[in-house]
C-alpha positions in Angstrom: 19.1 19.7 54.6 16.5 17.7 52.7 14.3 18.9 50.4 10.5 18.0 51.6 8.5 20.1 48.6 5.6 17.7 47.2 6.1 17.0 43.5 2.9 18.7 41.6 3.2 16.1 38.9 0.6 13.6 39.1 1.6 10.0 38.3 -0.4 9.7 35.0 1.6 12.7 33.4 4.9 11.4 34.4 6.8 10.1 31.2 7.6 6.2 32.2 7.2 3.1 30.9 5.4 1.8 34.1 2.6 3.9 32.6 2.4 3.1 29.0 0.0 0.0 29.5 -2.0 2.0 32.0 -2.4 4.3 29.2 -3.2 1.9 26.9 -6.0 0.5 29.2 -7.7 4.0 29.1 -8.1 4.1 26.1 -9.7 0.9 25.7 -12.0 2.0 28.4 -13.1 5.3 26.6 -13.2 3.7 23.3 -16.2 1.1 24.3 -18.5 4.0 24.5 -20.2 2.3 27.8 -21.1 4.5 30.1 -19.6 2.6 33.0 -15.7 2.2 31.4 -16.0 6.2 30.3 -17.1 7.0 33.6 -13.9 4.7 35.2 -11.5 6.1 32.6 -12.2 10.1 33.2 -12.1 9.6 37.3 -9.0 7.9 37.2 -7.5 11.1 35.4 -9.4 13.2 37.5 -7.2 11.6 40.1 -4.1 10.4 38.5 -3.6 13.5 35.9 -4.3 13.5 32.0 -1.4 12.0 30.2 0.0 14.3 27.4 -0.1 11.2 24.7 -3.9 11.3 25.3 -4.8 14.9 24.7 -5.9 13.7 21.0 -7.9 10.8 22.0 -9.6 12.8 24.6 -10.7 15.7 22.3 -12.6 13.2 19.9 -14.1 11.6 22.8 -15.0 15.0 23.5 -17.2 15.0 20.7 -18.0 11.7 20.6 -19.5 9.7 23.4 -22.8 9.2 23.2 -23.4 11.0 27.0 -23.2 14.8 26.8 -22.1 14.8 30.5 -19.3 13.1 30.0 -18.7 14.6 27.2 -18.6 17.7 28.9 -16.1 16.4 32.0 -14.0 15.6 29.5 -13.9 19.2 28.1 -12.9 20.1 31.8 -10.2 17.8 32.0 -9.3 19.1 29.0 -9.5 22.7 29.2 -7.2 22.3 32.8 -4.5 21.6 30.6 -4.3 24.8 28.9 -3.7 24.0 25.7 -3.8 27.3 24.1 -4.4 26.0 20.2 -7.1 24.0 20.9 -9.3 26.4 23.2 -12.1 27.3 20.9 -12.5 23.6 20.0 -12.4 22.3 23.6 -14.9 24.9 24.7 -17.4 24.0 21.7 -20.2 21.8 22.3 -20.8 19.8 18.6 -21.4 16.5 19.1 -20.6 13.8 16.4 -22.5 10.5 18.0 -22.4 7.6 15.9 -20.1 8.9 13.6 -19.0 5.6 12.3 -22.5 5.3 10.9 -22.8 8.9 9.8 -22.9 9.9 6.5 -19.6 11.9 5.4 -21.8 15.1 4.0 -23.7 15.3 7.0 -20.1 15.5 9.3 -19.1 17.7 6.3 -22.3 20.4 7.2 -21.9 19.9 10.6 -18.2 20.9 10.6 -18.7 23.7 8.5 -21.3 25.1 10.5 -18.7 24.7 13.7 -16.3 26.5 12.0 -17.9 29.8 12.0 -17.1 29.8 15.6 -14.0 27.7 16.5 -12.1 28.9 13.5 -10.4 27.1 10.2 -7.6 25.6 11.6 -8.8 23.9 14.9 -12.0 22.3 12.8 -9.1 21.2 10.3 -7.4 19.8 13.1 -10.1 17.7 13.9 -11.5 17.1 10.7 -7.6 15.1 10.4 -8.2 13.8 14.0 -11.3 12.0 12.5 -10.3 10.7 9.4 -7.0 8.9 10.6 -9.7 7.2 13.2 -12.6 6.6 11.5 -11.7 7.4 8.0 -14.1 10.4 7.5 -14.3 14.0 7.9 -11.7 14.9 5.2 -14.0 16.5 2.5 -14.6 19.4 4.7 -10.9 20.2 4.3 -10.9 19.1 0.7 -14.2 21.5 0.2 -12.1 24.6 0.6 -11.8 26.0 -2.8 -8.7 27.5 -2.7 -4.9 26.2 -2.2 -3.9 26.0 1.6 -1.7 23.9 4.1 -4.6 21.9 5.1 -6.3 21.2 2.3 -2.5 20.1 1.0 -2.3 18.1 4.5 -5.6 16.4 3.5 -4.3 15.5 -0.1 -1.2 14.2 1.6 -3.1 12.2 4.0 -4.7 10.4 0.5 -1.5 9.4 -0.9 0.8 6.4 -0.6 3.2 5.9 -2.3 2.8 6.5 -5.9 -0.9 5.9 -5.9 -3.8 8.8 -4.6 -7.0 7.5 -3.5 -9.4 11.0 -4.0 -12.6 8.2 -3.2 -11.9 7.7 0.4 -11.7 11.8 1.2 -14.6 12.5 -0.6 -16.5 9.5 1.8 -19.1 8.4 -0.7 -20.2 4.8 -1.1 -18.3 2.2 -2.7 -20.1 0.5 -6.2 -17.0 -1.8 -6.4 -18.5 -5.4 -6.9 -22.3 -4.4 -6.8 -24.6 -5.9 -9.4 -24.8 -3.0 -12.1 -28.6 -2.5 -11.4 -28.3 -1.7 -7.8 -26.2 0.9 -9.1 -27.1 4.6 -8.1 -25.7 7.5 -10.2 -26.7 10.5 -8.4 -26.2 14.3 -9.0 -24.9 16.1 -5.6 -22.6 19.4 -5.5 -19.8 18.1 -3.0 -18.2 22.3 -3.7 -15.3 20.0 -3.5 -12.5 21.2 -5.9 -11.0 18.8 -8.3 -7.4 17.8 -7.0 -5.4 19.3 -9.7 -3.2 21.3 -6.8 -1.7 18.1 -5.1 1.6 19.3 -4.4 3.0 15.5 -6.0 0.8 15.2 -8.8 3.6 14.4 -11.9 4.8 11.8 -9.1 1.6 9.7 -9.0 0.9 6.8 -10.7 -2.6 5.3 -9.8 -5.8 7.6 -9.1 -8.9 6.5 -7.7 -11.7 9.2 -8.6 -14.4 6.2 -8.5 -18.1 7.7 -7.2 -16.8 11.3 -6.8 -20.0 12.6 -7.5 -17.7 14.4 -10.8 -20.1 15.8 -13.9 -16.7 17.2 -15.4 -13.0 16.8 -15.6 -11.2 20.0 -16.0 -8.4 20.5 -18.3 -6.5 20.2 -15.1 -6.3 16.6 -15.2 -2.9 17.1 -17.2 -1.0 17.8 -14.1 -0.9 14.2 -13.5 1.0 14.0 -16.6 2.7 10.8 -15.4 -0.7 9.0 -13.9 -1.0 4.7 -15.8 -4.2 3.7 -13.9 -7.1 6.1 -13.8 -10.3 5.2 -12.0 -13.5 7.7 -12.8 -16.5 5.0 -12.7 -19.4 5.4 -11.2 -19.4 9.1 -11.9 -21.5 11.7 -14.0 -19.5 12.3 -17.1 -20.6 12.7 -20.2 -17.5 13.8 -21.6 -13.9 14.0 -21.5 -11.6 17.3 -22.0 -8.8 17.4 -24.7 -6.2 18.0 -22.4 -7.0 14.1 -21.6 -4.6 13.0 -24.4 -1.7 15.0 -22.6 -1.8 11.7 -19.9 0.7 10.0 -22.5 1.6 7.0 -19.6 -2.2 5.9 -19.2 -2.9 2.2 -19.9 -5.5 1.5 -17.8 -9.0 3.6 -17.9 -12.0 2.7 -15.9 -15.2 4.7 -17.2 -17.9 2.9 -16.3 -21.0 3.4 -14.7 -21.0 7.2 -16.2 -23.1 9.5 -18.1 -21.7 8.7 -21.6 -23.7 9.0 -24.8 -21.2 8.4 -27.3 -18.1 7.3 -27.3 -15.6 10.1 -26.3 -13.4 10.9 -29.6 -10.2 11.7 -27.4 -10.0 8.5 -26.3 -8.7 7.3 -30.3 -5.5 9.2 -29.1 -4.5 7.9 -26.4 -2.3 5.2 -28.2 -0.9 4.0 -24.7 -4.0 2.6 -23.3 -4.0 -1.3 -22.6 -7.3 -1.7 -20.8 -10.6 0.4 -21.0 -13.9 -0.2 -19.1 -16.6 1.3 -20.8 -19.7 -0.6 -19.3 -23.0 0.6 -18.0 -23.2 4.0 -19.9 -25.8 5.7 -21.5 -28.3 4.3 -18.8 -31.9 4.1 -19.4 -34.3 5.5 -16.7 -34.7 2.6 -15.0 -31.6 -0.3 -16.3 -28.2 -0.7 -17.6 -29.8 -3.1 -20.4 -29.6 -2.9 -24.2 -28.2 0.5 -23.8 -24.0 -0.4 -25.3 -22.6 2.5 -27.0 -20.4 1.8 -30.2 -16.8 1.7 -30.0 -15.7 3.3 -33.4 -13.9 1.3 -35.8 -10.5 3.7 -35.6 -10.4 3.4 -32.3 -9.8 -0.4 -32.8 -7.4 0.3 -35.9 -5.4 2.3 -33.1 -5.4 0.2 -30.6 -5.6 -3.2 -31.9 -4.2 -4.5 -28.5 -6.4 -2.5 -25.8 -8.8 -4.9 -24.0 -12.3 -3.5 -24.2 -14.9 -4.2 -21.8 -18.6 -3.1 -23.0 
């Protein structure tokens, strides 16, 4: 006898490759933002199902579209699937509009202030979600003070290869190329710990600290024992720790644009160096100009063959 029971399944949730550039269409739909393509996109899964491979793209368009009702039908669709890990998130109404053009600190407060009800872990979820998207909403994660699988995710997430780019977690603008007196050294508390618990740090070779909004290095920085190009400009030091001479591998040191008012003494051992940039320190109120600090004589006798820029 035949068997006449209806298949449940609907025909965007079966796993096919008929499907994959339907798929693909959706998402193109949701991700113009257009009222009209997000309106097409969520009634054909009202219909046709909610393909597992979208969950993630449908719980940042969940807090992204610009329309707060379909924002919320999304939510529905969403929350039918019964995804048990992500219910607090899916139920919680934050919006992050515009988020390309948001600032990083202001996602940062907004997450935090989410977190108190969804929980840790499913506003680190999205916090990843965001940054492998958009390329922000990392600092939240690295803003927890104390060593933990996300905030070890999140360090992860900044390193390729042999090289660790702290700058783009933190989310701050980028000086790089910008005539010196457009230049803005500012003074803000990220509460963001310095990195010295990345899980690969006697691995890495190249680190880019470069407008961290750091006023201090810790004596910490020797776990990157093994680090050869160090980037810490546009920063607020004003001086370096002793434990900086224990980075016996670094050649290449980029201090400018800091807080310096003399020339840091530890810097005469650190016999490997090949290139420092120590421009734009000791900044006047208002300009860069006439205000060079003096490279000591023993540094030079030390290391005759170290390119200086000043």
């Amino acid at each position: 006898m035949a068997d006449h029971t209806m298949s449940t399944t609907k025909f965007l949730e079966e796993v096919n490759e008929e499907q994959k550039l339907f798929i693909e269409n959706l998402r193109r739909l949701l991700s113009t933002g257009e009222e009209a393509n997000c309106k097409m996109a969520i009634e054909i899964m009202k219909g046709g199902g909610v393909p597992s491979s979208m969950y993630e793209d449908l719980l940042i368009y969940s807090k992204i579209l610009p329309e707060a009702s379909q924002r919320t039908l999304i939510r529905k669709l969403l929350a039918k699937q019964t995804i048990s890990d992500w219910k607090n998130l899916i139920e919680d109404t934050t919006a992050f509009v515009n988020i390309e053009t948001t600032k990083e600190k202001d996602i940062r407060d907004k997450m935090a202030k989410m977190c108190k009800t969804v929980g840790w872990e499913e506003t680190a979820l999205l916090g990843y979600l965001f940054f492998q998207r958009y390329r922000k909403g990392l600092s939240f994660i690295l803003s927890y003070p104390h060593r933990n699988p996300f905030r070890i995710k999140a360090l992860e997430m900044l390193t390729h290869g042999d090289v660790f780019d702290f700058h783009t977690g933190i989310g701050y603008y980028t000086w790089k190329g910008t005539q010196p007196e457009e230049v803005i050294l500012s003074n803000v508390d990220t509460k963001i710990k310095f990195p010295d618990d990345h899980p690969n740090a006697t691995t890495l070779r190249v680190l880019n600290f470069h407008n961290c909004k750091l006023d201090s290095i810790p004596n910490e920085i020797a776990a990157f024992e093994n680090v050869e190009e160090l980037d810490l400009s546009v920063n607020n030091l004003k001086k370096l720790p002793v434990s900086f001479t224990k980075l016996t591998h670094l050649r290449k040191l980029d201090l400018s644009f800091n807080r310096f008012t003399e020339f840091p003494k530890v810097l005469i051992k650190m016999t490997a160096l090949q290139e420092l940039d120590f421009r734009y320190n000791n900044k006047s109120a208002y300009s860069f100009k006439d205000n060079t600090l003096v490279i000591p004589d023993e540094f030079y006798t030390q290391m005759p063959n170290c390119k200086v820029l000043v």
